[in-house]
PDBQT receptor file of N, H, CA, C and O in Angstrom, charges set to zero:
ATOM      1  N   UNK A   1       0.838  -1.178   0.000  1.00  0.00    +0.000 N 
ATOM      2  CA  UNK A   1       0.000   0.000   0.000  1.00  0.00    +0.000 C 
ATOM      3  C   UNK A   1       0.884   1.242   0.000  1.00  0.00    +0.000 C 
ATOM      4  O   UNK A   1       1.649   1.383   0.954  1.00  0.00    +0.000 OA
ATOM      5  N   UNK A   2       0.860   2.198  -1.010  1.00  0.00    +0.000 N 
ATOM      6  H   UNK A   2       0.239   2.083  -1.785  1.00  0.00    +0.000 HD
ATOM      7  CA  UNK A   2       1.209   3.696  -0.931  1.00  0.00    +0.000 C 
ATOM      8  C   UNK A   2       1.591   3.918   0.314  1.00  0.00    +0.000 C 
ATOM      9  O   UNK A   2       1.044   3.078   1.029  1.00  0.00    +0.000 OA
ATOM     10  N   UNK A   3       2.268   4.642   0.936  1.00  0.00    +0.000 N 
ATOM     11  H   UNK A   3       2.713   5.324   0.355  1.00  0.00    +0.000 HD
ATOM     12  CA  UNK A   3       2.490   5.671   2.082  1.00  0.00    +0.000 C 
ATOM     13  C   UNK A   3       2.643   7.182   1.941  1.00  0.00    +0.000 C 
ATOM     14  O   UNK A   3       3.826   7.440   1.717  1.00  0.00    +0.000 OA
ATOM     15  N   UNK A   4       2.061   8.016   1.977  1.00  0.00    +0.000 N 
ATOM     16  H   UNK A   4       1.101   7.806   2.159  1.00  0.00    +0.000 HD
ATOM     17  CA  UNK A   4       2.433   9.278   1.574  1.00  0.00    +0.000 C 
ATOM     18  C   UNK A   4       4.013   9.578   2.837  1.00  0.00    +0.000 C 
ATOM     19  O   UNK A   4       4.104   9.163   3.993  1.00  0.00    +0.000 OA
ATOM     20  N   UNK A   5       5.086  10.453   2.014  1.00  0.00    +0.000 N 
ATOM     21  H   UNK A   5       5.012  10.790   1.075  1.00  0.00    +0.000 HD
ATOM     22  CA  UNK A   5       5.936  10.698   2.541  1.00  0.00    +0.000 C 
ATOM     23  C   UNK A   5       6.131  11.743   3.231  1.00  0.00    +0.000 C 
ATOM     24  O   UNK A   5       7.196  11.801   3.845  1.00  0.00    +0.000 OA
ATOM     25  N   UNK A   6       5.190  12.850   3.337  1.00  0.00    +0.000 N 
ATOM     26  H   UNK A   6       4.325  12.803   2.838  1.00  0.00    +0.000 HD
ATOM     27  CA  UNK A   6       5.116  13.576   4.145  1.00  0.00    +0.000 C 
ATOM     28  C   UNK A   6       3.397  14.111   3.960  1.00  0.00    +0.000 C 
ATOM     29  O   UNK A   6       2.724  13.881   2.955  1.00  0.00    +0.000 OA
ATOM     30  N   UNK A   7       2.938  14.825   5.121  1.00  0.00    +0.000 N 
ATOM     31  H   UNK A   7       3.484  15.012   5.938  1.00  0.00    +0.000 HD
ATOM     32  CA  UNK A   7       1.949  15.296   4.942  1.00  0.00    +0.000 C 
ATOM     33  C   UNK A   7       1.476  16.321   4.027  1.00  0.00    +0.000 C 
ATOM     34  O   UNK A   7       2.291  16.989   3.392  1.00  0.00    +0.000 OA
ATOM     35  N   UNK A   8       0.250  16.495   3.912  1.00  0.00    +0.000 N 
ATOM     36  H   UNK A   8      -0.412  15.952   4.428  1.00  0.00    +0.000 HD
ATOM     37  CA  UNK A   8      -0.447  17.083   2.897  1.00  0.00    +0.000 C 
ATOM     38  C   UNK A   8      -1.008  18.470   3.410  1.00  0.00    +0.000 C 
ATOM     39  O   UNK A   8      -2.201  18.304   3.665  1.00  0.00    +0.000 OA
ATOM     40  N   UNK A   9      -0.682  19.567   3.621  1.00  0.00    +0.000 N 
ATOM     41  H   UNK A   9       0.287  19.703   3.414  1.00  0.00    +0.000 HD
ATOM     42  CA  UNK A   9      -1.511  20.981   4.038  1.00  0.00    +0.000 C 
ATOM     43  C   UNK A   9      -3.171  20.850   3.692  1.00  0.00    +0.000 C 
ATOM     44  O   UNK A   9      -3.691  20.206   2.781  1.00  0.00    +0.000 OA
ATOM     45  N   UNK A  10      -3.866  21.743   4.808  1.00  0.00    +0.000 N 
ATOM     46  H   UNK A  10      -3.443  22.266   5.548  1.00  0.00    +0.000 HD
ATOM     47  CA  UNK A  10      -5.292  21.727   4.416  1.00  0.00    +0.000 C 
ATOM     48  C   UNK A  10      -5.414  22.307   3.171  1.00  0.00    +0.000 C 
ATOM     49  O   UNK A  10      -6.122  21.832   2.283  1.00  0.00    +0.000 OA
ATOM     50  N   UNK A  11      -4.634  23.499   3.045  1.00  0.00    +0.000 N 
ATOM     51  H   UNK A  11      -4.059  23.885   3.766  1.00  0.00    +0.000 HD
ATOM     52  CA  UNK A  11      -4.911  23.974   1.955  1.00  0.00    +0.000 C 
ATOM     53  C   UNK A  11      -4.809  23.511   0.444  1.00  0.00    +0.000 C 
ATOM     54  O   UNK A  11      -5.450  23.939  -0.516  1.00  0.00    +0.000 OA
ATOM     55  N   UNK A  12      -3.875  22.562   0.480  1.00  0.00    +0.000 N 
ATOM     56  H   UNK A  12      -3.354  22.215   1.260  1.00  0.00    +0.000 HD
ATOM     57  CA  UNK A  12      -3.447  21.606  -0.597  1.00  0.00    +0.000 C 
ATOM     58  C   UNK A  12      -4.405  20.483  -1.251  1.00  0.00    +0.000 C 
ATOM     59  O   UNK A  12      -4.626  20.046  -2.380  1.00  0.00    +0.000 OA
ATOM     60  N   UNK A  13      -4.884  20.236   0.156  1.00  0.00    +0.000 N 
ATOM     61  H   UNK A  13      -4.704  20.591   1.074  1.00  0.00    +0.000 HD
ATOM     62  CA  UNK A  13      -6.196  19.153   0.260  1.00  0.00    +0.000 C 
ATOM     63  C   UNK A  13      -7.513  19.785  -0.429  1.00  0.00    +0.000 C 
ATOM     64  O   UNK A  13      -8.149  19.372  -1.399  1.00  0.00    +0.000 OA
ATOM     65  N   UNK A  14      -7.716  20.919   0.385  1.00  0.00    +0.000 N 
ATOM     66  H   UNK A  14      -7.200  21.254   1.172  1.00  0.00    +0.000 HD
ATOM     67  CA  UNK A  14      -9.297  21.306  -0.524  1.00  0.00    +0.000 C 
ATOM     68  C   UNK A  14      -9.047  21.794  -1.509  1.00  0.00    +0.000 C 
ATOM     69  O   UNK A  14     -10.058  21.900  -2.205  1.00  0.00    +0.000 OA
ATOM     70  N   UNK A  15      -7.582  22.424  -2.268  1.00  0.00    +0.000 N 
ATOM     71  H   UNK A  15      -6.762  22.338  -1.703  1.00  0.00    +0.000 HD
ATOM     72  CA  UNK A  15      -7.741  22.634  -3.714  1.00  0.00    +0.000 C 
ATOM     73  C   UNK A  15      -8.160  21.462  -4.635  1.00  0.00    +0.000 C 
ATOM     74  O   UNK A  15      -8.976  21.322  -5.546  1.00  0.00    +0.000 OA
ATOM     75  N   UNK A  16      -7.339  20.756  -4.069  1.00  0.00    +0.000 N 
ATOM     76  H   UNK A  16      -6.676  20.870  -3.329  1.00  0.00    +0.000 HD
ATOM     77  CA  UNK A  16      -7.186  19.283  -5.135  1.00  0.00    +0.000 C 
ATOM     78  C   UNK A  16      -8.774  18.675  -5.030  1.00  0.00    +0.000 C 
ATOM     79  O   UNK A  16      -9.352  18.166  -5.991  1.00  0.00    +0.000 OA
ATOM     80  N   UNK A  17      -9.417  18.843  -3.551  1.00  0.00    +0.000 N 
ATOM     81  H   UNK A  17      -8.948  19.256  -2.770  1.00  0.00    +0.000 HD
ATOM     82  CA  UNK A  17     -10.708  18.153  -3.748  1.00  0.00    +0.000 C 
ATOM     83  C   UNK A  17     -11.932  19.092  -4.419  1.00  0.00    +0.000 C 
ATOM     84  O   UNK A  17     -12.942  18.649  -4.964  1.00  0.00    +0.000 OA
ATOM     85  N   UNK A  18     -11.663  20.155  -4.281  1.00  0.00    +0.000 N 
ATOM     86  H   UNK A  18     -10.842  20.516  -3.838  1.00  0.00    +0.000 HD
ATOM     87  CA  UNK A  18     -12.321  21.429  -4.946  1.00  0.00    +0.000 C 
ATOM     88  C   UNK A  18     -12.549  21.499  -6.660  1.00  0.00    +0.000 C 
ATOM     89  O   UNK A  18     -13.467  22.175  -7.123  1.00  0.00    +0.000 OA
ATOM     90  N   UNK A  19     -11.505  20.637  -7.636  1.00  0.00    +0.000 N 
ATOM     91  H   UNK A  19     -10.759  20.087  -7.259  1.00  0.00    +0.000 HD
ATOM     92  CA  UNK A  19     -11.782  20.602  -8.527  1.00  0.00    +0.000 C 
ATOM     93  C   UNK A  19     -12.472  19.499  -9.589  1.00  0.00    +0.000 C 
ATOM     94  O   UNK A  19     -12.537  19.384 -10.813  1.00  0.00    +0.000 OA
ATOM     95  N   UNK A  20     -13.046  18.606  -8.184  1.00  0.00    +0.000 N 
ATOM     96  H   UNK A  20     -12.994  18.700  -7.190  1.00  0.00    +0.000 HD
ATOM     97  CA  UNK A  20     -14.139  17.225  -8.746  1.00  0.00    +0.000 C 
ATOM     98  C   UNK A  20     -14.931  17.850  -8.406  1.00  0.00    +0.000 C 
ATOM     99  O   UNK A  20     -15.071  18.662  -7.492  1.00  0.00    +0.000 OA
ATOM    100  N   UNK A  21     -16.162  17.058 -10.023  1.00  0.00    +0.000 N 
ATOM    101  H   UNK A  21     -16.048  16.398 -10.766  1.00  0.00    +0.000 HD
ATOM    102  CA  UNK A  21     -17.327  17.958 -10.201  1.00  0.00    +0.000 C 
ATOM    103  C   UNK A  21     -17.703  16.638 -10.465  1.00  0.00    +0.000 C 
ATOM    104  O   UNK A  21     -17.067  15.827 -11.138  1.00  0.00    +0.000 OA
ATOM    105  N   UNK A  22     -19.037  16.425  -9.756  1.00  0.00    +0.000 N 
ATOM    106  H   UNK A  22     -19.553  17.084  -9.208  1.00  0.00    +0.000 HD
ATOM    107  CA  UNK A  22     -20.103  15.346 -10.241  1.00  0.00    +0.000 C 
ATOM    108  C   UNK A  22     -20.918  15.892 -11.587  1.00  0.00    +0.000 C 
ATOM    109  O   UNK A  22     -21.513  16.960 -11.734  1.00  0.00    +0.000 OA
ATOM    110  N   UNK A  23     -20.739  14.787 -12.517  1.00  0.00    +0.000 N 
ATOM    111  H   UNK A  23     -20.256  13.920 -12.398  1.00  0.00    +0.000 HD
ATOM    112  CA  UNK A  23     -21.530  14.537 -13.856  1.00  0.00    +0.000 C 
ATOM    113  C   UNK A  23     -22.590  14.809 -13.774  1.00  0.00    +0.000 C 
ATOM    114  O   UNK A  23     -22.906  15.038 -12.607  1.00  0.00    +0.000 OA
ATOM    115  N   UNK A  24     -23.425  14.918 -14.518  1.00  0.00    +0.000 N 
ATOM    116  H   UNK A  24     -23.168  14.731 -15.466  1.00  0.00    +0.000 HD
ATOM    117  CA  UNK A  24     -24.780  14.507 -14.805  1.00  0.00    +0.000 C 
ATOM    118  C   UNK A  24     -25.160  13.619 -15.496  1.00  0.00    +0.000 C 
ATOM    119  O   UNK A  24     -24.842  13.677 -16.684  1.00  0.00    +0.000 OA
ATOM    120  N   UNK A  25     -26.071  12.343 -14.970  1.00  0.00    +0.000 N 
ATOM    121  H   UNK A  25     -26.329  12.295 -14.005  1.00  0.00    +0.000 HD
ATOM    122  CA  UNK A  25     -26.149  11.013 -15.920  1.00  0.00    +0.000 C 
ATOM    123  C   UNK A  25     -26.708  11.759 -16.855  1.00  0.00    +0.000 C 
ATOM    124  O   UNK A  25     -27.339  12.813 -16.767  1.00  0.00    +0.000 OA
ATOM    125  N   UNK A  26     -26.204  10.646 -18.398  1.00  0.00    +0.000 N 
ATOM    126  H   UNK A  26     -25.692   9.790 -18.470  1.00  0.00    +0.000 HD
ATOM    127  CA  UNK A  26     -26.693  10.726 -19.656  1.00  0.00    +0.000 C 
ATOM    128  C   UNK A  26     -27.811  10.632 -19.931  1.00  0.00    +0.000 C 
ATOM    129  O   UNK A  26     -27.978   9.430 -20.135  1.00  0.00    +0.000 OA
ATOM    130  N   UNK A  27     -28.309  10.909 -20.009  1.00  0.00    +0.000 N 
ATOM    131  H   UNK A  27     -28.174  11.886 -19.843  1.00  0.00    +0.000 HD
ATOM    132  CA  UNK A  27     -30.535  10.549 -20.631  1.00  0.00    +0.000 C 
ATOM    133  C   UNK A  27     -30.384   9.708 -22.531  1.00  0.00    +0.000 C 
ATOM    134  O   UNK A  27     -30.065   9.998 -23.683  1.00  0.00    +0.000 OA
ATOM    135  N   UNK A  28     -30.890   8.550 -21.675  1.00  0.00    +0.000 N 
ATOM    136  H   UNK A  28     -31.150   8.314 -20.738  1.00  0.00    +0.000 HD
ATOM    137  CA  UNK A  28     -31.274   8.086 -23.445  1.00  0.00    +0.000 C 
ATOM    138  C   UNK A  28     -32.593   7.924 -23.923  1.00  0.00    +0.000 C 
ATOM    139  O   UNK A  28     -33.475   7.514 -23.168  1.00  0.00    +0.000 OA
ATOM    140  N   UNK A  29     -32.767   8.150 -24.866  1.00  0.00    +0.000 N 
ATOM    141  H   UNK A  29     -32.050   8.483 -25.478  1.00  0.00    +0.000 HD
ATOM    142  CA  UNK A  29     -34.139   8.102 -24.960  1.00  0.00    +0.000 C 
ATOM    143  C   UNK A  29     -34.716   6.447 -25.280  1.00  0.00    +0.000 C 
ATOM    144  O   UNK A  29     -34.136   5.966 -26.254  1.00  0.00    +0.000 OA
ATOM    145  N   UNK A  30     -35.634   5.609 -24.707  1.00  0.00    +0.000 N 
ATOM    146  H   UNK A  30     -36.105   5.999 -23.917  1.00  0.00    +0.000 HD
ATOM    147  CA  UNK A  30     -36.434   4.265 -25.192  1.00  0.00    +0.000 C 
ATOM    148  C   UNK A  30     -37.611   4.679 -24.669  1.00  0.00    +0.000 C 
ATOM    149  O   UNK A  30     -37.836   5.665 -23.967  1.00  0.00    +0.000 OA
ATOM    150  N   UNK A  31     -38.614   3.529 -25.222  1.00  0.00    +0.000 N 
ATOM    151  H   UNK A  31     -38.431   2.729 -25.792  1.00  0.00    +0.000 HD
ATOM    152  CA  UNK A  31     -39.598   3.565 -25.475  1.00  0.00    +0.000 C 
ATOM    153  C   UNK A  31     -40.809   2.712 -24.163  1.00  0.00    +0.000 C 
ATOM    154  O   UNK A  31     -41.103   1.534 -23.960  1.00  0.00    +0.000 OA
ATOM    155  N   UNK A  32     -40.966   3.202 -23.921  1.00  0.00    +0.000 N 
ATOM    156  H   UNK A  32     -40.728   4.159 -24.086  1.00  0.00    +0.000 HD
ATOM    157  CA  UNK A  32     -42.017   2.594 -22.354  1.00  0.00    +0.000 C 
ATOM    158  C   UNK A  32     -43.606   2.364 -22.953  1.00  0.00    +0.000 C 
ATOM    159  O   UNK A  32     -44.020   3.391 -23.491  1.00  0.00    +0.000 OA
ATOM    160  N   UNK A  33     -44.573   1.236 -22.970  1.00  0.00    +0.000 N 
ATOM    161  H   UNK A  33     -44.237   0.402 -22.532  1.00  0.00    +0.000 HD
ATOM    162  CA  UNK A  33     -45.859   1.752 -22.949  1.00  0.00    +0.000 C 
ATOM    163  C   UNK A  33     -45.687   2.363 -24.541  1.00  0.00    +0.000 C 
ATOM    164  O   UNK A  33     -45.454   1.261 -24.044  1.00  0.00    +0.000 OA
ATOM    165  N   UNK A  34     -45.594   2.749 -25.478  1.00  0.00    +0.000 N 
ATOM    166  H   UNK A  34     -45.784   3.644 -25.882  1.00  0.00    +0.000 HD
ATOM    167  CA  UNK A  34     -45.390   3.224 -26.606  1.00  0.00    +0.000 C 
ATOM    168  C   UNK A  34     -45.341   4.902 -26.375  1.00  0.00    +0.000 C 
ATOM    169  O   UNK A  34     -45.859   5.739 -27.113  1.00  0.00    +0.000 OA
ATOM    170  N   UNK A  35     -44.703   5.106 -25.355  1.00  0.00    +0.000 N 
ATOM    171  H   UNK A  35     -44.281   4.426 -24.756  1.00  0.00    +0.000 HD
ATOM    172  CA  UNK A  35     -44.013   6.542 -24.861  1.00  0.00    +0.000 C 
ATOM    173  C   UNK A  35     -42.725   6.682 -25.001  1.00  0.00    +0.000 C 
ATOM    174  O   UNK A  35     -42.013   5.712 -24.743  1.00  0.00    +0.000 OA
ATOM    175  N   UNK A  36     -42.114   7.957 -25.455  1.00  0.00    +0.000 N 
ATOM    176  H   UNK A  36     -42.692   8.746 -25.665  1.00  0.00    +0.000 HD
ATOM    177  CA  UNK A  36     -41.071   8.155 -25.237  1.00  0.00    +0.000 C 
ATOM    178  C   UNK A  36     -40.478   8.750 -24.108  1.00  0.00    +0.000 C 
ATOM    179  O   UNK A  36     -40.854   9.857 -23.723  1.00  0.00    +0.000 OA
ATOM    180  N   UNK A  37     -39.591   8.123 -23.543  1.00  0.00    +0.000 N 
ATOM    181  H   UNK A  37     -39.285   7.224 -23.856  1.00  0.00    +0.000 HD
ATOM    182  CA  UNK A  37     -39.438   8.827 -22.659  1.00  0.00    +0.000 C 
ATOM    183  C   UNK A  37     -37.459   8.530 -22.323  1.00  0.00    +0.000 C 
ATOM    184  O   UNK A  37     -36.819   7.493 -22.496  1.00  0.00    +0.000 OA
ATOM    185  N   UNK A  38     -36.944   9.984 -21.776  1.00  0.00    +0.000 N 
ATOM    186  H   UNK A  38     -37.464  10.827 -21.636  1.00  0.00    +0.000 HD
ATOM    187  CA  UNK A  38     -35.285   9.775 -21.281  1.00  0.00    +0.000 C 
ATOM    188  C   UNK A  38     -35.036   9.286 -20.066  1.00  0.00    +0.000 C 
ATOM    189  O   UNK A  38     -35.509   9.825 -19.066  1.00  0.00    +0.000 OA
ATOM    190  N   UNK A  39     -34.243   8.175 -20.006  1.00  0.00    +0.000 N 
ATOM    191  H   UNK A  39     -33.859   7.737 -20.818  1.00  0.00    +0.000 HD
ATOM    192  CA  UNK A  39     -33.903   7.590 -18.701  1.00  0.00    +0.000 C 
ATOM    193  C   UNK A  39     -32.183   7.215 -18.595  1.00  0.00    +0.000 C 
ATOM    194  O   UNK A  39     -31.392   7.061 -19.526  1.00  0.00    +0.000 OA
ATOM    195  N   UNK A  40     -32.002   7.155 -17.506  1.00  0.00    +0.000 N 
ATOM    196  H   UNK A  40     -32.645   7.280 -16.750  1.00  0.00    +0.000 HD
ATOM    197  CA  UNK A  40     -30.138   7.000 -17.310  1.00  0.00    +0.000 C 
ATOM    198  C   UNK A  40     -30.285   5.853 -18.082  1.00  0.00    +0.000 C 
ATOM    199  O   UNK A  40     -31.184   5.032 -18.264  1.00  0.00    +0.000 OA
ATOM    200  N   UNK A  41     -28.653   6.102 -18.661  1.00  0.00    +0.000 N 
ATOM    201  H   UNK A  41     -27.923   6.769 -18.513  1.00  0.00    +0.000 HD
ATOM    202  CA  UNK A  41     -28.431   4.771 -19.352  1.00  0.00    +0.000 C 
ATOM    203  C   UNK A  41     -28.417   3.381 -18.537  1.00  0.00    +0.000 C 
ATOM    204  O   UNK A  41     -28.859   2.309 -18.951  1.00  0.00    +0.000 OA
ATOM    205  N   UNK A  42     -27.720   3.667 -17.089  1.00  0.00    +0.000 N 
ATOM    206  H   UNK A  42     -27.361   4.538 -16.752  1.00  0.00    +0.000 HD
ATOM    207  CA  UNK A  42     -27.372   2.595 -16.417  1.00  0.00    +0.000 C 
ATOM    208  C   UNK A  42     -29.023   1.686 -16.036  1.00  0.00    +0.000 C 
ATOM    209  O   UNK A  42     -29.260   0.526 -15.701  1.00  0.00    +0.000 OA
ATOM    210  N   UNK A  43     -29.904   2.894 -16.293  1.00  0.00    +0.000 N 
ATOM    211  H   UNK A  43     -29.711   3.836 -16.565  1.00  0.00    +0.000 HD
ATOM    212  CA  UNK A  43     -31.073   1.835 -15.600  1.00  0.00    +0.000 C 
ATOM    213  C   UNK A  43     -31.806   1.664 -17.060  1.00  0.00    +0.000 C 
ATOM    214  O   UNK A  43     -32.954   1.331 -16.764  1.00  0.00    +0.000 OA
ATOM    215  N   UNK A  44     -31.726   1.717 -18.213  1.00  0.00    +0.000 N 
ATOM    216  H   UNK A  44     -30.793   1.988 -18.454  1.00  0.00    +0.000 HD
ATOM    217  CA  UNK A  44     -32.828   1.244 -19.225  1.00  0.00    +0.000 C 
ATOM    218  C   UNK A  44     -32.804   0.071 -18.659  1.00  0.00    +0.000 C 
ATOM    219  O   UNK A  44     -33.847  -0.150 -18.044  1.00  0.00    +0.000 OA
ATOM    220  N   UNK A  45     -31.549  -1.309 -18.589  1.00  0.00    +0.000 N 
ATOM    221  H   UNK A  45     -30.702  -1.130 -19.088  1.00  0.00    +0.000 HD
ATOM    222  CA  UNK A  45     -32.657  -2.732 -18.720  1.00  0.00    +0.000 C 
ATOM    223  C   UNK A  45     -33.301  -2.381 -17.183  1.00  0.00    +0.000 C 
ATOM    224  O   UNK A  45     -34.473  -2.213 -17.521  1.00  0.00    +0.000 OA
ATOM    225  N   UNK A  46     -33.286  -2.159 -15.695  1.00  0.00    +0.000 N 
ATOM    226  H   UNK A  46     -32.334  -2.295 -15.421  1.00  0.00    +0.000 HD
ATOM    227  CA  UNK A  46     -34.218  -1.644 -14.858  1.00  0.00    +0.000 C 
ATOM    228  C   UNK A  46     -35.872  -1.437 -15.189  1.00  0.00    +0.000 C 
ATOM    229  O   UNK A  46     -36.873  -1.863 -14.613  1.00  0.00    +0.000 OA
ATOM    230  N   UNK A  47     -35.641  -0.366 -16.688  1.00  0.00    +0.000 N 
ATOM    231  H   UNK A  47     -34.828  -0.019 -17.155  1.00  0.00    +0.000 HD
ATOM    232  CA  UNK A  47     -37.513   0.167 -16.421  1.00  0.00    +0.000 C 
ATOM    233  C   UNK A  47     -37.898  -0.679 -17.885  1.00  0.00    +0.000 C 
ATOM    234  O   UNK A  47     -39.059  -0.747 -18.288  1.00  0.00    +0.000 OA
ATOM    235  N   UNK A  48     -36.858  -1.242 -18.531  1.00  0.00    +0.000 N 
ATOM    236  H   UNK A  48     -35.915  -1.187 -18.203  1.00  0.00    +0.000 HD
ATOM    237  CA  UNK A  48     -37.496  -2.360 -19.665  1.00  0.00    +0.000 C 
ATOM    238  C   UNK A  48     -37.657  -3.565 -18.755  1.00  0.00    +0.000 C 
ATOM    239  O   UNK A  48     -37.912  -4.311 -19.701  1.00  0.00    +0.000 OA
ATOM    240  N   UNK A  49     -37.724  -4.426 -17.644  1.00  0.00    +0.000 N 
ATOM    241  H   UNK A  49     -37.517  -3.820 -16.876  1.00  0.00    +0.000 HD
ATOM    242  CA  UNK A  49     -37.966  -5.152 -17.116  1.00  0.00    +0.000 C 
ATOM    243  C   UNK A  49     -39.169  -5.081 -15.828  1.00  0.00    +0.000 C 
ATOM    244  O   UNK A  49     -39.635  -5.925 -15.063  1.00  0.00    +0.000 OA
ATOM    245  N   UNK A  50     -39.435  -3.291 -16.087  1.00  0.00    +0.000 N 
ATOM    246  H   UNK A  50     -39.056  -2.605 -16.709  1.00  0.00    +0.000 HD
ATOM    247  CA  UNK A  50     -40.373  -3.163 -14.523  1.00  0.00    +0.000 C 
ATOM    248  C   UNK A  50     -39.820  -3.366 -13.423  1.00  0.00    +0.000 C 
ATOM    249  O   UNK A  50     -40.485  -3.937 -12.558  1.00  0.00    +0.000 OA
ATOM    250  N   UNK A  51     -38.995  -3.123 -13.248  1.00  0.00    +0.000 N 
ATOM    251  H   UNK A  51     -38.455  -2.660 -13.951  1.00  0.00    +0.000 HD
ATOM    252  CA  UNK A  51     -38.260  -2.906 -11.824  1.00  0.00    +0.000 C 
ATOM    253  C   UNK A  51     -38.908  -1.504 -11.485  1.00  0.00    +0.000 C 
ATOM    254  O   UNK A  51     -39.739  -1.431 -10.580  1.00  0.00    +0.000 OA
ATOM    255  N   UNK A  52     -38.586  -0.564 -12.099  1.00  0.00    +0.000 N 
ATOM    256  H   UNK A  52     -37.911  -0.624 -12.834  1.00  0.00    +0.000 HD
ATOM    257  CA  UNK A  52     -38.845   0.771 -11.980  1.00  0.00    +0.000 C 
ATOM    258  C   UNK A  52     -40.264   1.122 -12.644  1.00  0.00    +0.000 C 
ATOM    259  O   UNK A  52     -40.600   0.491 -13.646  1.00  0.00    +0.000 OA
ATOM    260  N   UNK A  53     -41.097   2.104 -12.118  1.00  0.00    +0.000 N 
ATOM    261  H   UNK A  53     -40.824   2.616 -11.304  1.00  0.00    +0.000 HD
ATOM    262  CA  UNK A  53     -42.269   2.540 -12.834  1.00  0.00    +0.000 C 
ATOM    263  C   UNK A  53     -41.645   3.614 -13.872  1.00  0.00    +0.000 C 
ATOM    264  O   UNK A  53     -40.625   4.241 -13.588  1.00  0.00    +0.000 OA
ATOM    265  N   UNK A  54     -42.188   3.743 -14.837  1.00  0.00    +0.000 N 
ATOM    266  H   UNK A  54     -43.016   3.233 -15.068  1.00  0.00    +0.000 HD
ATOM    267  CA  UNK A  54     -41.861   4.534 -15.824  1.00  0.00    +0.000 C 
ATOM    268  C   UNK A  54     -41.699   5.763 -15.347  1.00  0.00    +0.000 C 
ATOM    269  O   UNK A  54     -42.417   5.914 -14.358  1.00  0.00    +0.000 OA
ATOM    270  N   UNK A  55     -41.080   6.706 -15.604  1.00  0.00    +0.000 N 
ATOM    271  H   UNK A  55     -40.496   6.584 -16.407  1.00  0.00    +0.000 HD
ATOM    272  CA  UNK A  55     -41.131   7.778 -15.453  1.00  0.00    +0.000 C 
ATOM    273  C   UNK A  55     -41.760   8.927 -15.896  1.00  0.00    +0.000 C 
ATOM    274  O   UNK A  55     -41.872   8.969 -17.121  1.00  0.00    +0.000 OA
ATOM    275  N   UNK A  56     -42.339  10.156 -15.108  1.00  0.00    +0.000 N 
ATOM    276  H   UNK A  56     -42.247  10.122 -14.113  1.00  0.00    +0.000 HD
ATOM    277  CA  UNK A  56     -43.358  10.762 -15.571  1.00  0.00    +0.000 C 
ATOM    278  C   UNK A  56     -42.709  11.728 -16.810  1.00  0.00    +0.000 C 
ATOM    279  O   UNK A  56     -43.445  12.457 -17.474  1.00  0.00    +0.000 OA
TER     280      UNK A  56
């Protein structure tokens, strides 16, 4: 396992964590019910199987 060799300043720390930015999931568009509708990619097979209610 890594060891850092010396410590890290606060200030060093919240720059570096300061410049991650959460995404926004992708929207794809399929077909529900003969609706179109955009849903994350990760869950289409989810609301093509009814796990999930369609979305409004």
């Amino acid at each position: 396992m890594a060891v850092p060799k010396r410590r890290t300043s606060r200030s060093n720390t919240r720059h570096r964590r300061a410049q991650w930015k959460a995404a926004p999931p992708d929207l794809v568009p399929i077909v529900l019910d003969g609706k179109p509708n955009l849903v994350p990619r990760r869950l289409i097979r989810a609301y093509q199987r009814g796990y999930l209610p369609p979305p409004s």
